[in-house]
MARGU-25110 format. One record per atom (N, C-alpha, C, O): residue in one letter; x, y, z. Coordinates in steps of 0.001 Angstrom, whole numbers, plus 500000, padded with zeros to 6 digits. Layout:
BEGIN
AXYZ ...
# end
This chain:
BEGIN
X706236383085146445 X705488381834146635 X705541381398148102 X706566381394148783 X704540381097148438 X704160380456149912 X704874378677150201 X704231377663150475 X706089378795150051 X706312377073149415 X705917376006150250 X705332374997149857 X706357376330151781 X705518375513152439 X704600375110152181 X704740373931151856 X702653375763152077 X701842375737151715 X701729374854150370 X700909373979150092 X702352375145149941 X702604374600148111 X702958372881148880 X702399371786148939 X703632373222149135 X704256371446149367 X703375370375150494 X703416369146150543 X702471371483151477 X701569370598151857 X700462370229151099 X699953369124151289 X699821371328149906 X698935370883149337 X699249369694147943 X698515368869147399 X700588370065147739 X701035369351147123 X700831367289147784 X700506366248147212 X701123367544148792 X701148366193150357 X699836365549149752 X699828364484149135 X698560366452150047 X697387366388149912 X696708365771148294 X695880364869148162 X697382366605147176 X696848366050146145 X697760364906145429 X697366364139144550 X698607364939145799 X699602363814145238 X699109362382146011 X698926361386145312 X698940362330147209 X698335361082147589 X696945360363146819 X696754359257146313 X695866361912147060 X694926360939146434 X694855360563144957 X694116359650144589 X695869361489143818 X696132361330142875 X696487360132142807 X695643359553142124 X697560359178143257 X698464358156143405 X697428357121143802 X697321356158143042 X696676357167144837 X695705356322144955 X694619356019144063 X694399354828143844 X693769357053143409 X692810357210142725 X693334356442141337 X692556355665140782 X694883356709140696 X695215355460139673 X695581354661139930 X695931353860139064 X695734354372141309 X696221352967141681 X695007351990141366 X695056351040140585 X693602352504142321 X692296351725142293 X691750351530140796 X691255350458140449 X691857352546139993 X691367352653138160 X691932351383137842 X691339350475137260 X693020351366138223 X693710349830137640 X692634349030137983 X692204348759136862 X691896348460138782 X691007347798139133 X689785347393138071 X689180346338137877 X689710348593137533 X688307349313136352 X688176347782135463 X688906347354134569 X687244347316135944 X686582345908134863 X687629344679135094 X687770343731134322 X688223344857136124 X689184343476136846 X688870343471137949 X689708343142138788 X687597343822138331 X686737343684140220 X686780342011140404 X687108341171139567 X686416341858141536 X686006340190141615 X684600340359141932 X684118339601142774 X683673341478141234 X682181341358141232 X681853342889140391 X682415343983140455 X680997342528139811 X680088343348139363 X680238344964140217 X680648345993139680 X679805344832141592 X679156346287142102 X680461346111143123 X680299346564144256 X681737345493142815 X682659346017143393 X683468346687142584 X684188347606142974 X683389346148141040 X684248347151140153 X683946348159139926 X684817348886139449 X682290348847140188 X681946349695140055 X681953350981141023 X681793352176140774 X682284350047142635 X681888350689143113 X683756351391143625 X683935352508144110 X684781350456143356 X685901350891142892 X686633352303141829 X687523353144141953 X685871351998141052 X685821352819140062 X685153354439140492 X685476355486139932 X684273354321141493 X683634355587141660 X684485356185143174 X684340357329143604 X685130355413143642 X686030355448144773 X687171356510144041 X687462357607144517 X687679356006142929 X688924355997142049 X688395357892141765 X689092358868142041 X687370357902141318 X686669358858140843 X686707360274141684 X687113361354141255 X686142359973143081 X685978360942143926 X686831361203144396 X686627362250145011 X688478360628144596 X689746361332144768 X690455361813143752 X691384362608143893 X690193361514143041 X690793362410141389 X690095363537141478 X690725364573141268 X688484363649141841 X687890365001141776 X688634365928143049 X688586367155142966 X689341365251144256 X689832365636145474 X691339366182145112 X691902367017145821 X691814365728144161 X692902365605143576 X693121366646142940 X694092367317143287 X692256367115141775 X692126368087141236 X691957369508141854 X692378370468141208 X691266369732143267 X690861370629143827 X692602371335144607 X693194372409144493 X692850370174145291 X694485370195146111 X695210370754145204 X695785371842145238 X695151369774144185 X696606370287142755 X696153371934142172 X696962372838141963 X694961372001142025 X694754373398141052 X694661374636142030 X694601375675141372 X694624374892143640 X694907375565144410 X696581375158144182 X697068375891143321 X697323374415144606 X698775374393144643 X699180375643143842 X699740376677144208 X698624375142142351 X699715375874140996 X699280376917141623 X700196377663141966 X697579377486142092 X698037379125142460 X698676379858143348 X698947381039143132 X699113378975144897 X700132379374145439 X701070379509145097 X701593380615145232 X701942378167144315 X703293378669143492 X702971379934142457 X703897380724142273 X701943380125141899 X702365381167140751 X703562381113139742 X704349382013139447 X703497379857139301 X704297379581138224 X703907379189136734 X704512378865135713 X702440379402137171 X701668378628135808 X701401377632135450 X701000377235134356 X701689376959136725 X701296375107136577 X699805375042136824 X699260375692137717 X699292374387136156 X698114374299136862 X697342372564136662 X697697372128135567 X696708371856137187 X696450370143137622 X696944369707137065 X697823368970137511 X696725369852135543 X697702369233134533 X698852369004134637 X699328367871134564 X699537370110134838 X701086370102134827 X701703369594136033 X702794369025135993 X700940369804137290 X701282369396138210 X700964368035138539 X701311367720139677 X700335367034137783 X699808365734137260 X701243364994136989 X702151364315137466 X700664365741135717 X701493364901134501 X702886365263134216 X703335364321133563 X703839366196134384 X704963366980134248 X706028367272135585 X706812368205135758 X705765366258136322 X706711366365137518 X707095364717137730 X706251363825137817 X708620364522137793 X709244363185138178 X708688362623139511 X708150363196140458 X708948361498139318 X708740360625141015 X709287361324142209 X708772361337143327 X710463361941141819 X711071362266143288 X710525363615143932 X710645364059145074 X709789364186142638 X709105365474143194 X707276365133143371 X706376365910143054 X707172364209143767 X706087363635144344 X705797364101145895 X706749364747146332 X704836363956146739 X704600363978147810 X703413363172148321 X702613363624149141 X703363362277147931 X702319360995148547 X702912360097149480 X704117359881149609 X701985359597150110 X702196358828151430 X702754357795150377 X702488358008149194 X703610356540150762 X704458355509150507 X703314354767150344 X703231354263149224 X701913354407151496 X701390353876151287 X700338353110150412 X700056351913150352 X699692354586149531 X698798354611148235 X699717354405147084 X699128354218146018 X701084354392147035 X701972353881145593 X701913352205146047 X701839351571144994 X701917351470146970 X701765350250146813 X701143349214145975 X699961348891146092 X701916348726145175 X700913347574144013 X699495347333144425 X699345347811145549 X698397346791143981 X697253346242144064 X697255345071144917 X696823345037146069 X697664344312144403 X698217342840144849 X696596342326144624 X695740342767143857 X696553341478145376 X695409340963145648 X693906341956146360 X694250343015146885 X692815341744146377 X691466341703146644 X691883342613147983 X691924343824148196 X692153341501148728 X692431342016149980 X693292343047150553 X693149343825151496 X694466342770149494 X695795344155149486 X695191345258149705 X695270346039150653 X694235345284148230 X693960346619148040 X692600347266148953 X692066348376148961 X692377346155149599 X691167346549150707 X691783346902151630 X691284347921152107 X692888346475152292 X694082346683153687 X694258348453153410 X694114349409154172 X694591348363152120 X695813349297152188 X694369350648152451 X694528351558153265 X693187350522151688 X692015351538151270 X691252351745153060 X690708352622153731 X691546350731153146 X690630350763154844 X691682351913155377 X691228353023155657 X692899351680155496 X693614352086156893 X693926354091156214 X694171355119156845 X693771353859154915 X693529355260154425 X692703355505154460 X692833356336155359 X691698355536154223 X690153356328154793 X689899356213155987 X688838356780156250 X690438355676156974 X690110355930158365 X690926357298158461 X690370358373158683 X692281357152158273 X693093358262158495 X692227359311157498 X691457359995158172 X692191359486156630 X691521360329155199 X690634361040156046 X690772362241156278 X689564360210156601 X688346360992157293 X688959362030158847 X688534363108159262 X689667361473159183 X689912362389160456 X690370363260160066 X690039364340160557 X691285363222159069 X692229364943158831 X691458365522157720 X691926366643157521 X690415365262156837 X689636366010156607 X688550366605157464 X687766367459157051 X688549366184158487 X687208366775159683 X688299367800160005 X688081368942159600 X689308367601160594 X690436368757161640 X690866369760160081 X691341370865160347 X690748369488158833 X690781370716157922 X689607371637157492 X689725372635156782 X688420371139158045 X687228371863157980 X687080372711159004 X685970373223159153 X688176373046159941 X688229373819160975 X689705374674160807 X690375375204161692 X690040374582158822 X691096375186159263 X691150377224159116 X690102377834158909 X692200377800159232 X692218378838159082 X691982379802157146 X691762380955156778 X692141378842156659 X692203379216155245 X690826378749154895 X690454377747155504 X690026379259154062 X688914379187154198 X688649378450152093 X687595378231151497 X689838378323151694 X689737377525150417 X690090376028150791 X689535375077150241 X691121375887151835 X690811374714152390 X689726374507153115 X688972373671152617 X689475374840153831 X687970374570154727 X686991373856153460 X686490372747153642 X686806374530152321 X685767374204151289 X686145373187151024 X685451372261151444 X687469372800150173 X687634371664149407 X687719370131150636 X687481369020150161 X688012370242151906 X687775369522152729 X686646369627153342 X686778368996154391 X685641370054153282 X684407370112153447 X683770369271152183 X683528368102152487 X683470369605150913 X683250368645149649 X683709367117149964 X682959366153150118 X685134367137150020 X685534366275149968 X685209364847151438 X685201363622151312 X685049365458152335 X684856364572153595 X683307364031153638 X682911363264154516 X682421364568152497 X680504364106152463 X681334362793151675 X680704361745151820 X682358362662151032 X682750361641150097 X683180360313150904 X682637359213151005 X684464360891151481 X685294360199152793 X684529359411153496 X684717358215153720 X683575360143153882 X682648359083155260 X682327358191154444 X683115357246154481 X681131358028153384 X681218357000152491 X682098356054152242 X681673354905152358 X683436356221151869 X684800355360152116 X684596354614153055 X684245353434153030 X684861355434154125 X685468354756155063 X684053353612155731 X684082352672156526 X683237354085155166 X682212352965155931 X681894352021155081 X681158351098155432 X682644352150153225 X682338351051152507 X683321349866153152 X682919348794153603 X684873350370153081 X686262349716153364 X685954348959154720 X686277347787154913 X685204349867155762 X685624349138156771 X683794347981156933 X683431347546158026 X683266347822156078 X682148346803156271 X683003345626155214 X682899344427155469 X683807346091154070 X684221345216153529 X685042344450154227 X684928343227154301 X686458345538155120 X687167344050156032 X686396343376156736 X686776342206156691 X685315343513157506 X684442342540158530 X683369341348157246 X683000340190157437 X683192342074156256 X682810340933155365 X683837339871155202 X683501338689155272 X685266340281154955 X685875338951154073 X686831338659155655 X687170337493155858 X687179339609156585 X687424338605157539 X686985338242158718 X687616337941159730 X685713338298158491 X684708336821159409 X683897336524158092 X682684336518157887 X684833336310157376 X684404335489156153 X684905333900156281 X685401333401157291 X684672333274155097 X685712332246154718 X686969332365155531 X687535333356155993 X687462330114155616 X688717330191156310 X689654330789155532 X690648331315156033 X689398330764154050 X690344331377153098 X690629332907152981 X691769333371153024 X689344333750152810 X688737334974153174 X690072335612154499 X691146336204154393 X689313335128155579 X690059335123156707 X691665335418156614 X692316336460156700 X691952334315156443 X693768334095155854 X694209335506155156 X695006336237155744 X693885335721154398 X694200336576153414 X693766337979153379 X694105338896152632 X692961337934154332 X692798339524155206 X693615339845156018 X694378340799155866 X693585339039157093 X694953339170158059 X696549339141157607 X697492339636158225 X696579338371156269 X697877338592155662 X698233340427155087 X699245341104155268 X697000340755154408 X696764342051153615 X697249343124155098 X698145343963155190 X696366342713155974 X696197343967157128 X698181343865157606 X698920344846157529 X698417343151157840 X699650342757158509 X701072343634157510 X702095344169157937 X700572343472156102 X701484343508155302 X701562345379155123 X702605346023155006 X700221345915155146 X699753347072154696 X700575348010155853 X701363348952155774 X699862347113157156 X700155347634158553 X701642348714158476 X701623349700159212 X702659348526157744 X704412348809157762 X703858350000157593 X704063350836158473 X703249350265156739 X703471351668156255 X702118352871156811 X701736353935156324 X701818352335157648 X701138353224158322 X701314354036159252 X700391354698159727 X702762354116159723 X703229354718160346 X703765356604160118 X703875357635160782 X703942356136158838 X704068357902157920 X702854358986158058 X702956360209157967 X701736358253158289 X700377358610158627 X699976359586159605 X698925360202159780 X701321359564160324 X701338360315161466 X702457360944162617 X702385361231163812 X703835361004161268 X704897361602161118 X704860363287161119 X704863363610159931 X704829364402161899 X705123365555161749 X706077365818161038 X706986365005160866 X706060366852160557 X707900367366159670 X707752369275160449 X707081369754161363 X709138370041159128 X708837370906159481 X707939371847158852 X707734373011159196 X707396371169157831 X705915371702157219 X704830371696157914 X704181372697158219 X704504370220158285 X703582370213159059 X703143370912160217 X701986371246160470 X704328371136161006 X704588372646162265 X704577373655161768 X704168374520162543 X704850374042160742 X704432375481160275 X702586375607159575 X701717376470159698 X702631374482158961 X700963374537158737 X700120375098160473 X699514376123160784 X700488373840161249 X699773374144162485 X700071375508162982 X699164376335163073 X701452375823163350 X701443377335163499 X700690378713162982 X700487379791163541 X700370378212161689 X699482379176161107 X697833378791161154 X696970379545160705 X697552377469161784 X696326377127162021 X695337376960160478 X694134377124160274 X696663376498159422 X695727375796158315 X695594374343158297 X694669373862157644 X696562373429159059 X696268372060159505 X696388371766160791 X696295372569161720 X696640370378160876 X696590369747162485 X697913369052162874 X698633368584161993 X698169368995163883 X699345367735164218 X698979366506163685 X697908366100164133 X699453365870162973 X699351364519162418 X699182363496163518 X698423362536163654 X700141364023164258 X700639362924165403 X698692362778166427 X698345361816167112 X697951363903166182 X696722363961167303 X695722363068166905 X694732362735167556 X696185362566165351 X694920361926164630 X694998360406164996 X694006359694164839 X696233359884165506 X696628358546165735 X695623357863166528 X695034356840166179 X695461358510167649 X694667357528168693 X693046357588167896 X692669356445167637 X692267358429167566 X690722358559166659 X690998356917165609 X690347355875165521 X692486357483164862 X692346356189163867 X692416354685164427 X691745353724164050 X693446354733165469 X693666353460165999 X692378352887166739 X692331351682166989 X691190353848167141 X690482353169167931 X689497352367166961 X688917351332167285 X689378353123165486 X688502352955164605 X688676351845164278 X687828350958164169 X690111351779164041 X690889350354163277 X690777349294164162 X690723348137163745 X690741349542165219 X690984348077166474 X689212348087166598 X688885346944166915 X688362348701166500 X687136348127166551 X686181347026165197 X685383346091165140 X687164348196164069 X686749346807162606 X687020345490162926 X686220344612163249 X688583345413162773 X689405344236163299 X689046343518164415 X689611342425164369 X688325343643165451 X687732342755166357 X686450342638165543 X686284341421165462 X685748343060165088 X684534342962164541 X684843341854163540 X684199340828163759 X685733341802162416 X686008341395161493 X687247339668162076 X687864338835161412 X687076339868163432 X687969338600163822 X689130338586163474 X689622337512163130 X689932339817163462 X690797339836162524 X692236340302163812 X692068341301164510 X693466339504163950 X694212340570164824 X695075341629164537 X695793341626163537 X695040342781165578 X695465343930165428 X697213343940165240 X697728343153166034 X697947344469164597 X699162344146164330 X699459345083165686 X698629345861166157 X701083344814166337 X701254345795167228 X701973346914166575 X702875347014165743 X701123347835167372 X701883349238166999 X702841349535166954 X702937350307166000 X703760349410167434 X705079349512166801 X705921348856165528 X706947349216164951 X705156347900165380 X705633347572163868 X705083348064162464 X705136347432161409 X704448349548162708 X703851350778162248 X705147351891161883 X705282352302160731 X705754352175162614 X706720352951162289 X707935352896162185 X708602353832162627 X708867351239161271 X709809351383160821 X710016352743159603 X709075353023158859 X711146353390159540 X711663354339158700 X711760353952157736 X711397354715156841 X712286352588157325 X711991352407155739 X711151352196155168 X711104351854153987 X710045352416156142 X708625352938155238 X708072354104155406 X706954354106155920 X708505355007155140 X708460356572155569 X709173357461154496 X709894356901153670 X709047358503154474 X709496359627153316 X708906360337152307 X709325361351151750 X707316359366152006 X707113359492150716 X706881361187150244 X707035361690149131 X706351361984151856 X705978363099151685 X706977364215151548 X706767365426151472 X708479363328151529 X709167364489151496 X709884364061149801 X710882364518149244 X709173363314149475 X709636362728148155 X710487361627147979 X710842361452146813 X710971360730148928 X711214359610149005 X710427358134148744 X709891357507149658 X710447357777147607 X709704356576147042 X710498355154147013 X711639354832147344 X709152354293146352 X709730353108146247 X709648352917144958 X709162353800144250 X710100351749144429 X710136351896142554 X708720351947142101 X708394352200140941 X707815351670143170 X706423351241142395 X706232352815142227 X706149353003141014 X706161353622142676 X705674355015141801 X706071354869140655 X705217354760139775 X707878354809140203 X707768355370138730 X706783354146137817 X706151354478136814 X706786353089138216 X705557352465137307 X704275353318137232 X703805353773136190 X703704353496138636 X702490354370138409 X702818355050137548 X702344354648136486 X703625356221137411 X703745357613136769 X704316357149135000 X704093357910134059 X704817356230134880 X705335356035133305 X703883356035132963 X703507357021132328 X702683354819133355 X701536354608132508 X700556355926132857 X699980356287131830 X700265356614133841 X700001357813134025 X699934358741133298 X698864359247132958 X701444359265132803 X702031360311132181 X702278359670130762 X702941360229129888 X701868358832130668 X702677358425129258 X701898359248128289 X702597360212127977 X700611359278127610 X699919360401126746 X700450361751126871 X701029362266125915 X700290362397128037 X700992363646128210 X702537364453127158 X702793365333126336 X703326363057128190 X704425362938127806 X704415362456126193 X705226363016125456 X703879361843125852 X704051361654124107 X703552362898123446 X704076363056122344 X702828363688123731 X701998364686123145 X702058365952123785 X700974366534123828 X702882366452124219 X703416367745125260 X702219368565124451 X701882368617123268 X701753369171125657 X700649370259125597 X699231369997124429 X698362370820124139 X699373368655123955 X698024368382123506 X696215368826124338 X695930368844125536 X695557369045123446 X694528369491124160 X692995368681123270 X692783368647122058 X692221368165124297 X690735367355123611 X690417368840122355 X689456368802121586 
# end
């Protein structure tokens, strides 16, 4: 088994997995009509992203896992999602903070994987980034809607962005996976994508009247790990209601 490989794609589908049921939670609790919907189809197109990452994984390991199992049949600590997409919903705005500052990042390192050396990644980040741009240009018209919105609007964007802000720093953490991906020229330095995202992010946020948190209060460590499997309690919530069918019904099939 290629484990490296395994554990970055693992990086890859475990995030948007984690995200994609984070937003479902949302499904018919929108605060509008063509936002629950349009939530819901958000939720949608990283589960389909999800599926692609996870069902290449099981065939690098060669163990016989395959989306399913690698879904539904692995604990929290053998997770590999950013810290950031296990974060509660919270409010409107939370979950707009947290969706903006991931699809900015989302879109750049799917462009630098469409140039990578493996040519099954190249595809599934190719599919997947006609999706991404969409994202990222819904998220980031939504922060400039609600903050040069309302004084209330306002408030509560800049609270969301501020709060989200901690954990964006993992975003662009190298390890020693990540140096061996680049060495073999199937990904990128994490660390190269920072300045593309930051410029993206500081142009919404002036647009949106909104201020930029300083960068350095981006990369405290206790918001960091998630990719090496270090969580916060809110995963195992995700994963109990997640896995719970699975887990009641081992190897059930429609």
């Amino acid at each position: 088994m290629d484990k490296p490989f395994f554990e970055y794609l693992l990086r890859l589908g475990d995030t948007t997995l984690i995200l994609s049921q984070r937003l479902s939670e949302w499904c018919g609790h929108g605060p509008a009509l063509e936002e629950d919907l349009a939530l819901t189809n958000t939720a949608l197109d990283l589960l389909g992203q999800s599926r692609m990452w996870l069902t290449l994984a099981g065939e690098i390991e060669g163990a016989g896992r395959d989306e399913d199992a690698l879904a539904y049949l692995r604990h929290a600590h053998e997770f590999r999602n950013l810290i950031l997409v296990e974060r509660p919903n919270g409010h409107y705005g939370d979950t707009l903070a947290r969706q903006f500052f991931f699809d900015v990042w989302h879109y750049f390192l799917l462009q630098r994987l469409t140039q990578s050396t493996d040519e099954r990644v190249v595809a599934i980040a190719a599919k997947s980034l006609k999706e991404v741009t969409y994202h990222v240009r819904r998220s980031s018209d939504l922060v400039v809607r609600l903050g040069d919105g309302s004084e209330t609007s306002h408030t509560k964007m800049q609270e969301a962005i501020d709060d989200a802000w901690r954990y964006t720093g993992e975003l662009f953490v190298d390890d020693d996976i990540d140096h061996d991906m680049v060495e073999r020229g199937i990904s990128c330095e994490l660390g190269t994508l920072r300045g593309p995202w930051l410029a993206h992010v500081r142009e919404v946020l002036a647009e949106a009247t909104l201020t930029m948190p300083a960068e350095d209060d981006a990369g405290h460590l206790a918001y960091q790990g998630g990719r090496q499997g270090r969580h916060t309690e809110a995963l195992s919530y995700v994963l109990a209601e997640m896995q719970s069918l699975p887990r009641a019904h081992p190897g059930a099939v429609w």
